[in-house]
C-alpha positions as CSV (number, residue, x, y, z in Angstrom):
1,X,76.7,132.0,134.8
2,X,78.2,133.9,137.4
3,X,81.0,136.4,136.6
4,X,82.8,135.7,139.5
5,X,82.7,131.8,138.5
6,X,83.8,132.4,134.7
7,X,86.4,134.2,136.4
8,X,87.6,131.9,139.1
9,X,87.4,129.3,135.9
10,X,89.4,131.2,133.7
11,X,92.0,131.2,136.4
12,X,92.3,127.6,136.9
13,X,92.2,127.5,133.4
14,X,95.4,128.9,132.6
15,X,96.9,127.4,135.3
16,X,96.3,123.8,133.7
17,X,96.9,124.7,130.1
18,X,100.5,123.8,129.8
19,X,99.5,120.8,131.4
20,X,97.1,119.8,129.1
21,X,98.7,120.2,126.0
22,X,100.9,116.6,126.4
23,X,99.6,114.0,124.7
24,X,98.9,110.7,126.1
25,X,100.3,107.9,123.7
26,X,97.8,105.1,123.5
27,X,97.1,102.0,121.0
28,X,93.6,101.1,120.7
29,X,94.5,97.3,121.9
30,X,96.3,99.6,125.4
31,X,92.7,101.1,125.5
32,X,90.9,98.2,124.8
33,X,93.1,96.2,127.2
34,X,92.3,99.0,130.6
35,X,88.8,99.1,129.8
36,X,88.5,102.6,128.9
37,X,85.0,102.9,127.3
38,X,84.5,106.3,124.8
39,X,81.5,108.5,124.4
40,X,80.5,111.4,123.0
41,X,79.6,115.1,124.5
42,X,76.2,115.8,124.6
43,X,75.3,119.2,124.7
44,X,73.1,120.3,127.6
45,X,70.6,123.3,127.9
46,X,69.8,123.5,131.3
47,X,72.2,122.7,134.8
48,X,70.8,121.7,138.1
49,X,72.1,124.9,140.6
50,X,73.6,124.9,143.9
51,X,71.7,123.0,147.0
52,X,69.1,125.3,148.1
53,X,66.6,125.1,151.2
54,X,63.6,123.9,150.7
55,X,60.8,123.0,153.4
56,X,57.6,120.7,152.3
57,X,54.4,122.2,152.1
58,X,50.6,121.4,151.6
59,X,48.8,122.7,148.9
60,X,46.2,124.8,150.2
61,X,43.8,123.5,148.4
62,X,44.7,120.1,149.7
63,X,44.4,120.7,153.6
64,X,40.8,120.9,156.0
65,X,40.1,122.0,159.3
66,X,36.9,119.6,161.0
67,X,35.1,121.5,163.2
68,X,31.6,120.7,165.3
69,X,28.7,122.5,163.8
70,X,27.8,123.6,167.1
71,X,27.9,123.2,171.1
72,X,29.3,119.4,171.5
73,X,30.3,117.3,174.5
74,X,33.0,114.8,172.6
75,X,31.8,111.7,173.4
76,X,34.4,109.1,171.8
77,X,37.2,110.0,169.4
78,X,37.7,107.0,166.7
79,X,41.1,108.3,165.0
80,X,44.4,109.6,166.1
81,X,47.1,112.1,164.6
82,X,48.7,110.3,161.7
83,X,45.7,107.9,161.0
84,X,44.9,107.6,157.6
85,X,41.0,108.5,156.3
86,X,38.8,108.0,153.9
87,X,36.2,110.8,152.9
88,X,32.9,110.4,154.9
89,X,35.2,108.1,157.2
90,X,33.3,108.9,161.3
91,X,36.4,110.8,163.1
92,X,34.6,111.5,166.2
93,X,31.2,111.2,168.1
94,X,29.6,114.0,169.9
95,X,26.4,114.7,172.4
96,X,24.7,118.3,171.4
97,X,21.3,119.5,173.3
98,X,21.7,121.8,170.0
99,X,21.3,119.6,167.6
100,X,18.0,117.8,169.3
101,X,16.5,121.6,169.2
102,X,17.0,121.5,165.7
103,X,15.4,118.2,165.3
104,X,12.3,119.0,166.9
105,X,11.9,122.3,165.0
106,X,12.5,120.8,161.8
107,X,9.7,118.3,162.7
108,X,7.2,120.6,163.6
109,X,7.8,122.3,160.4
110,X,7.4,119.1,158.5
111,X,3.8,118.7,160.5
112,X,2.8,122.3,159.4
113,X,4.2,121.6,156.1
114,X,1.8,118.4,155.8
115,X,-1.0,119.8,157.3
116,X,-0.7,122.6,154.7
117,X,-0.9,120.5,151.7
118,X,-3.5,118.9,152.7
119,X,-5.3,122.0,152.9
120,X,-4.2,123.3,150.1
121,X,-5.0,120.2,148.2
122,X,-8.7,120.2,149.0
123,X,-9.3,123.9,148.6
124,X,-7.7,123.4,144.9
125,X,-10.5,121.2,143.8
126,X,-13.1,123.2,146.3
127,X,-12.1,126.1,144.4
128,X,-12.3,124.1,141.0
129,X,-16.3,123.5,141.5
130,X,-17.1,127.3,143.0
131,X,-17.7,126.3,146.1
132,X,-14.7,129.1,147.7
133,X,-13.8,131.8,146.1
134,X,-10.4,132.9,145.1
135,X,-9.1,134.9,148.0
136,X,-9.5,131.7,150.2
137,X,-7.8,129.5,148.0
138,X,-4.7,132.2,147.2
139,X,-4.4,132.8,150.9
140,X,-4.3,128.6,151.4
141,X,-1.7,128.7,148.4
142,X,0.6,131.2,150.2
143,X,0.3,129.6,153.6
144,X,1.5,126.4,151.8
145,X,4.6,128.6,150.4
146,X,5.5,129.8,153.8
147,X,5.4,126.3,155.3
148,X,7.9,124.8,152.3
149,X,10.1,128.1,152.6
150,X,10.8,127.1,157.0
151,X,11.3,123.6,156.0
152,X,14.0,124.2,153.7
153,X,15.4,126.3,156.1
154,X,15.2,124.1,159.2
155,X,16.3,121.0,156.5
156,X,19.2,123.5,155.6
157,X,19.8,123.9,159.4
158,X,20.0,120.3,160.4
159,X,22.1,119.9,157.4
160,X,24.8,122.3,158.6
161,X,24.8,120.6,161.8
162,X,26.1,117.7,160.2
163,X,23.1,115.1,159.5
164,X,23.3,113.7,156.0
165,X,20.8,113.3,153.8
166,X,19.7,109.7,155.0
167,X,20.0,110.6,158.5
168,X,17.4,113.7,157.8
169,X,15.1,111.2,155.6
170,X,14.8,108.5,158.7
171,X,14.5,111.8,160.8
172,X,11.2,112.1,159.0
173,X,10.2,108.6,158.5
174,X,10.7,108.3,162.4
175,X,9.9,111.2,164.2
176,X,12.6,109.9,166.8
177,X,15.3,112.5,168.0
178,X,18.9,111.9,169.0
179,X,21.8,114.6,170.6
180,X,24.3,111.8,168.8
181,X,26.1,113.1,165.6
182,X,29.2,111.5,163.8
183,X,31.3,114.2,162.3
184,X,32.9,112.6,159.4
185,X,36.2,113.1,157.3
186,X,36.0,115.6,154.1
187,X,38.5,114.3,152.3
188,X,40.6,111.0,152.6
189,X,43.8,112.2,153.8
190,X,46.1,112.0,157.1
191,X,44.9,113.3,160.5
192,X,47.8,115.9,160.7
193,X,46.7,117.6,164.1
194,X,44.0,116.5,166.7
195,X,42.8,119.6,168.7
196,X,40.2,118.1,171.2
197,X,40.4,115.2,173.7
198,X,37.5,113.2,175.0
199,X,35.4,114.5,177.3
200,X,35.9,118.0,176.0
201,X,33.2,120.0,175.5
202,X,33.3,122.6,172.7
203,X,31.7,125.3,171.3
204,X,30.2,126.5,167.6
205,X,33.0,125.9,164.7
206,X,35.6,125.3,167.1
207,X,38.3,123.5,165.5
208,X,38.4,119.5,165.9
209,X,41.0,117.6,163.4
210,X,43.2,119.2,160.7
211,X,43.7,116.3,157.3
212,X,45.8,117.0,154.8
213,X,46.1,114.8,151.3
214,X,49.7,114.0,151.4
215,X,49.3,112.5,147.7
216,X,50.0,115.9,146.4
217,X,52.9,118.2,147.9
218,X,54.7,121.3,147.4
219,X,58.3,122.7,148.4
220,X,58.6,126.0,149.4
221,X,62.4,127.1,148.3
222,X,64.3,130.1,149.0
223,X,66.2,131.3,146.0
224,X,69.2,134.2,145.8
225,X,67.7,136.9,144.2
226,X,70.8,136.5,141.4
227,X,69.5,132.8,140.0
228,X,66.0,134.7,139.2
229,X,67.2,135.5,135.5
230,X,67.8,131.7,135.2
231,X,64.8,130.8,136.5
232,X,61.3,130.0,134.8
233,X,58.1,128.3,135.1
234,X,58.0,124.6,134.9
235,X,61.5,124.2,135.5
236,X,62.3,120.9,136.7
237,X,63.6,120.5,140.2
238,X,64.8,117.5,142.6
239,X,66.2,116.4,145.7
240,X,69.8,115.4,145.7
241,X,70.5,111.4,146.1
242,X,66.1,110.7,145.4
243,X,64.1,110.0,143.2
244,X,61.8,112.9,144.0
245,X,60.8,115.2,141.3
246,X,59.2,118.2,140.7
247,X,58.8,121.7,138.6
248,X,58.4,125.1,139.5
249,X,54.8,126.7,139.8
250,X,55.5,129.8,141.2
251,X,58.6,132.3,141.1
252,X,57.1,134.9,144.2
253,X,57.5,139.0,143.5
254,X,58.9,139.6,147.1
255,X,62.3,139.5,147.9
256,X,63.4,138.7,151.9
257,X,65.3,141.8,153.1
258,X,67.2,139.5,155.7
259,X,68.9,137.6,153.4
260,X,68.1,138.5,149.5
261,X,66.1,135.7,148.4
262,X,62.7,135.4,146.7
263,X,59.9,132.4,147.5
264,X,59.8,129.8,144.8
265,X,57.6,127.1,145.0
266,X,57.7,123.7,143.0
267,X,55.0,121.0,143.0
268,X,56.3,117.4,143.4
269,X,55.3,115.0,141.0
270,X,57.1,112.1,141.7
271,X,58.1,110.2,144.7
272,X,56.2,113.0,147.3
273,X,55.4,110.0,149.2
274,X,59.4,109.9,150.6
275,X,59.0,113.5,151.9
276,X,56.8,114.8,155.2
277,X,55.3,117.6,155.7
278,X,57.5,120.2,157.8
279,X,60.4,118.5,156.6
280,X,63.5,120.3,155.4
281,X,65.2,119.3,152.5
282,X,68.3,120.3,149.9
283,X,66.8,121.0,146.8
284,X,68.3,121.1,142.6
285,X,66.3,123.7,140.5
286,X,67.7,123.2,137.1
287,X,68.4,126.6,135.2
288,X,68.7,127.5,131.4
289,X,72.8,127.4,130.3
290,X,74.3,128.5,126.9
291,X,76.7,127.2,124.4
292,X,80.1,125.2,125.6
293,X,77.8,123.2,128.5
294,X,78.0,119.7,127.9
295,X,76.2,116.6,129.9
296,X,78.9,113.7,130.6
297,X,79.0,110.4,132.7
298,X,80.4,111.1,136.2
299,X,83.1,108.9,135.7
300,X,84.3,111.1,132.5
301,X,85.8,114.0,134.6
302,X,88.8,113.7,136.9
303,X,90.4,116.1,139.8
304,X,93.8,117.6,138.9
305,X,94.1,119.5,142.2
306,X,91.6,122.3,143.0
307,X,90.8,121.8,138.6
308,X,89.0,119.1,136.7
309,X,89.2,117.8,133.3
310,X,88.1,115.5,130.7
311,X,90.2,113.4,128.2
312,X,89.7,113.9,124.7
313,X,90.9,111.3,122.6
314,X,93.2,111.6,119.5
315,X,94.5,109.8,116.6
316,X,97.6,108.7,118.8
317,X,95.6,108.6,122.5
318,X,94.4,111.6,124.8
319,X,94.5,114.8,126.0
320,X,93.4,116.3,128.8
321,X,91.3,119.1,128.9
322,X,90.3,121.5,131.4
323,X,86.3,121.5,132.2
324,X,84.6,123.6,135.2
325,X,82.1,121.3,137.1
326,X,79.0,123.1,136.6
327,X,76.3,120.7,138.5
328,X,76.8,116.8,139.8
329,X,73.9,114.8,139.3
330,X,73.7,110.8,140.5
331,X,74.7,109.5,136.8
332,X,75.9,112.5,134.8
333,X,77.4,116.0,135.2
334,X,76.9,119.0,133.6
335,X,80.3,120.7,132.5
336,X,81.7,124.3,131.3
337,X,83.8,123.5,128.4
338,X,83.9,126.7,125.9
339,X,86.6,125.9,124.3
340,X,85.1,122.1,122.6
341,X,83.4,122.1,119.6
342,X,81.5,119.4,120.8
343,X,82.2,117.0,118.1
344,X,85.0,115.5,120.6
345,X,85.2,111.8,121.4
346,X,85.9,111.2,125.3
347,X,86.8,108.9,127.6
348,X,83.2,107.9,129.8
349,X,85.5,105.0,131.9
350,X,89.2,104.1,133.2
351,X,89.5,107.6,133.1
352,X,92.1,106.6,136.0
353,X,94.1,104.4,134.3
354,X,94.7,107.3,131.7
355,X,95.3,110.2,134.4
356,X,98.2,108.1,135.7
357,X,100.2,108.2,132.2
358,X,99.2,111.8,132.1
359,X,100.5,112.3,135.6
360,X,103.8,110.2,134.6
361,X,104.2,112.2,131.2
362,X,104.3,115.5,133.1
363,X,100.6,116.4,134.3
364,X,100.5,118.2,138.0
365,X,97.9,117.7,139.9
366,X,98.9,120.2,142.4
């Protein structure tokens, strides 16, 4: 904790003590009767911090750039920014004079390749019965090497130039060449950025569609470089008033000279499908507290003033005790309360109800 909040709270502390001390006279049928519901402290060992900026990322691991294998005229797009795809969905169609160069190499190669174990076949069993002798058939065996090694290379061509496997295999079975390629979707994802429009023609590796899988998501938060200490891996984090969910994966080594604060990133791992990408957001990162922090129900603590407090309850009612609000959560809140033993029964509900005696018994709330 802070020492400039322990000392603010000590303070407000004193200020309230006097206070504090009067007893609020209560049967059990007068706290029966308002509704007030009791509960016990539960001790808590870590707090949710101060809202902190955080911006929503993509793994890297999780986002492609598409690009055309080489010289293209785009001939149809058949998806648009924000589309969702499948992997080995068609995102666009292209014409390439390239790509029916490479098909007519890699057939000639597969003729040569042919014709070589042909050859290469009947010198074998020539060479079996003495009728050539070695050097011929060697020299046919390493013919037959050379023609295998340029198919694999011009199959290894056509593959980077985006024909599949079964488009390569009817390629052979047909002989029949086409400057028509579909360049299809790595991943299944979202189309985040489309850089071409129809029409265009491009050149080698330029850059087509950018697709991101959006089912896994990071936040990018900047932390004072005075919550480090508090800070560890796989802490849990969260967006305030969600659902969303997360913990920390990173705590970075640089600190930002502008304003003092390192890079820590947390990896969501529930409800990333509310967030989108770019987007800013207020973020929770909860941090490791000591002895005399409790967890209560929201509706336990009351406002006296600029103070808070809880109500204990006694063997003739309550008293009111002064807390320092430590974190506020949508259910519960995290309180600063070193001077509970924890053991304390308190009032969870129609904590109103018993702040009005207090106020009319001599409580301030100024």
């Amino acid at each position: 904790m802070n020492r400039l909040v322990i000392l603010s709270f000590a303070l407000s502390l004193s200020q309230v003590l006097a206070a504090a001390e009067v007893e609020i006279t209560m049967s059990d049928a007068q706290v029966k009767s308002m509704g007030i519901n009791l509960g016990a402290l539960e001790k808590a060992t870590v707090a949710a911090g101060n809202h902190l900026p955080g911006r929503v990322m993509i793994p890297t691991s999780k986002e492609y750039v598409v690009s055309t294998p080489q010289p293209a005229l785009i001939e149809t797009q058949k998806v648009a920014v924000g589309d969702t795809v499948k992997q080995g969905q068609a995102l666009v169609r292209v014409q390439s004079q390239e790509l029916i160069s490479l098909q007519r190499d890699y057939l000639l190669s597969l003729t040569k390749q042919h014709l070589a174990e042909n050859e290469f076949s009947r010198d074998q069993q020539l060479f079996k019965e003495g009728i050539i002798p070695e050097r011929r058939f060697i020299n046919t065996k390493s013919q037959l090497a050379e023609t295998n090694a340029e198919l694999s290379a011009r199959s290894q061509a056509l593959s980077l130039a985006g024909l599949s496997d079964a488009a390569l295999k009817n390629l052979g079975n047909t002989r029949k060449l086409s400057g028509i390629l579909e360049i299809v979707a790595p991943i299944s994802g979202v189309v985040l950025e489309s850089m071409v429009a129809t029409g265009q023609r491009v050149n080698s590796l330029e850059p087509l569609y950018r697709i991101g899988d959006l089912s896994h998501l990071w936040l990018e938060i900047r932390v004072p470089v005075d919550r480090l200490p508090s800070l560890r891996i796989d802490a849990a984090i969260s967006v305030p008033d969600t659902k969303i969910r997360g913990k920390v994966i990173l705590i970075g080594q640089q600190v930002d000279a502008s304003n003092q604060t390192v890079l820590v990133r947390a990896e969501i791992t529930e409800g990333a499908d509310k967030l989108r990408v770019g987007q800013f957001t207020e973020v929770h990162i909860d941090s490791m507290v000591d002895k005399g922090y409790y967890r209560v129900p929201e509706t336990a603590t009351v406002r006296s003033g600029a103070d808070s407090m809880i109500f204990i309850k006694t063997t003739k009612g309550f008293k009111a005790a002064p807390v320092h609000i430590v974190a506020e959560h949508d259910l519960f809140t995290v309180i600063h309360a070193p001077n509970l033993t924890g053991k304390e029964k308190i009032a969870t509900l129609g904590t109103s109800a018993i702040k009005a005696r207090w106020l009319e018994l001599g409580g301030t709330s100024e």
